[in-house]
N, C-alpha and C positions, 0 to 999 in steps of 0.2 A: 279934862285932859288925862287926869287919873286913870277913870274909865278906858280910854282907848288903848291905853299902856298896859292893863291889864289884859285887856283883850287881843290887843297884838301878840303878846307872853303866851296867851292861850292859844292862841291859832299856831305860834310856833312850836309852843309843846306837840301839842299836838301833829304838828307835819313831820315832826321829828319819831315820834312813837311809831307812826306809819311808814314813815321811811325803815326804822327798823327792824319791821314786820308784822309790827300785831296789826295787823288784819283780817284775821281769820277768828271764827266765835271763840278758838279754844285760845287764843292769847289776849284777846278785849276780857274773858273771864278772868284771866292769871292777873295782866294790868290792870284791871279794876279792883280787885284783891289788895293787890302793891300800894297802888294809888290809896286807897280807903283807909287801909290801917295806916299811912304816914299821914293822911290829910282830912281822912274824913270822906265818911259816903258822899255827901252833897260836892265835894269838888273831884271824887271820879266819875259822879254820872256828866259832871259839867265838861270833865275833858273830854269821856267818851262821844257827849254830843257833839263835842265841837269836833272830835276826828273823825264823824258822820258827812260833819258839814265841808270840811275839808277834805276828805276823798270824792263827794263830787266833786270840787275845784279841781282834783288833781293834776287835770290837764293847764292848769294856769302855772303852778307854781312846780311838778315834778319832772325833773330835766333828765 
């Protein structure tokens, strides 16, 4: 249950970073910067993958 609750957290982060525009290499560079020094490298590369994964979804969940 854990598991999925974090993973939901993550896929929302993530729809949210996108939504606000890092989309482009030179803001996934700036946001993963951001990311790394409050969290730690291993949980920016975890979000930028997951906001990989969720821009293809995009058409599911961007209204």
């Amino acid at each position: 249950m854990a598991d999925e609750v974090r993973q939901h957290m993550l896929e929302c982060e993530a729809r949210t970073w996108l939504r606000n525009g890092y989309n482009t290499p030179e803001r996934i560079q700036e946001l993963t910067l951001m990311i790394a020094n409050r969290r730690g490298q291993v949980s920016a590369e975890r979000l930028i993958e997951e906001m990989r994964r969720q821009w293809r979804r995009r058409s599911e969940w961007l209204n």
